[in-house]
N, C-alpha and C positions, 0 to 999 in steps of 0.2 A: 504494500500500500504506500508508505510513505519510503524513500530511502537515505538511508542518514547514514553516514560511514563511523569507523571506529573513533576517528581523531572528534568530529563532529559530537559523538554519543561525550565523547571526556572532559570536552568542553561544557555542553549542557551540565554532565554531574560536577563539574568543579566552581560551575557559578550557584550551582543549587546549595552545595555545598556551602560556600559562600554566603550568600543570601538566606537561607534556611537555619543553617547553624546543624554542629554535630547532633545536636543533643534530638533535635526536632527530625533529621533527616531517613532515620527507619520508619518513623509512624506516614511521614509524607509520602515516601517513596512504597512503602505499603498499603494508602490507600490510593498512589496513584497507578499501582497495579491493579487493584481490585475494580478502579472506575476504565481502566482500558479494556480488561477481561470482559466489564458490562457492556463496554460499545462494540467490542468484535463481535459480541452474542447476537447483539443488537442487528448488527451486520450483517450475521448470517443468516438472521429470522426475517429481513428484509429479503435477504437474496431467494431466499426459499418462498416467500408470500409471492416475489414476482415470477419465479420460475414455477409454481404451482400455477398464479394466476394463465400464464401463458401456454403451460400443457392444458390447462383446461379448455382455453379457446381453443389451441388444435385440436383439442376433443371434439367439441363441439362441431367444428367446422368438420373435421373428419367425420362427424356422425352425420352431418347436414348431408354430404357427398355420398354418402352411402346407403342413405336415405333415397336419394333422388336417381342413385343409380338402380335399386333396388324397385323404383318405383317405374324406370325405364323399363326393366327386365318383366315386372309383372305385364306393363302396358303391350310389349311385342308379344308373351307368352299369352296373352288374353287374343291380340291381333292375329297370330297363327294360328290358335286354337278357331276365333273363327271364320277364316278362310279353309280352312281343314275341313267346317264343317259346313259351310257354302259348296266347295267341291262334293263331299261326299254327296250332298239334296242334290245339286246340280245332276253327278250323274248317276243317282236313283233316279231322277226324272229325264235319263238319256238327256241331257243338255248340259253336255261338254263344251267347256271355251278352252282356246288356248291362253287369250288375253282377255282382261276382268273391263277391257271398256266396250262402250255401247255400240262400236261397229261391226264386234265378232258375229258370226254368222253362228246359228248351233250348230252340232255336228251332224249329219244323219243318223238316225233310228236303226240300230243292227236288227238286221234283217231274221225273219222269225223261222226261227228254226222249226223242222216240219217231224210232227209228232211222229 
């Protein structure tokens, strides 16, 4: 997070040392362990809230997509089912197309076979 070198760190403790005094510099430097320990915690419980919040969206979205795919898949699977079964009436009723528009002609009537 932050980087501070060794020379950098001997300076901070020798002004604290200074300015704090022997006598006071365990109990200081003890709770200013204890309040760094709290804001990495802190940090991490942050990092975690956003990276929960953001798996959740691709959740979400992942489930949106697979929803709508799923809703494709029904939609063809209903559409083939019935064309399947337009064919089959079609030719129970001898009237075979090759093509589903309005200018196929029917097929003729197979011819009846002689008892």
């Amino acid at each position: 997070m932050f980087d501070i070198a060794f020379s950098e760190l001997a300076v901070i403790m020798l002004v604290a040392l200074i300015v704090i005094g022997p006598e006071r510099l365990p109990k200081v430097a003890r709770t200013a362990g204890h309040l760094w320990g709290r804001v990495q915690r802190y940090v991490h419980n942050v990092k975690n809230d956003i990276n929960n919040d953001l798996a959740l969206g691709e959740a979400r979205e992942l489930q949106g997509n697979i929803r709508n795919e799923a809703n494709d898949i029904i939609k063809y699977v209903q559409d083939a089912g019935l064309t399947a079964e337009q064919k089959i009436l079609q030719a129970q009723h001898g009237k075979i197309f090759d093509a589903p528009d309005a200018s196929a002609q029917p097929a003729p009537p197979p011819p009846d076979k002689p008892a």
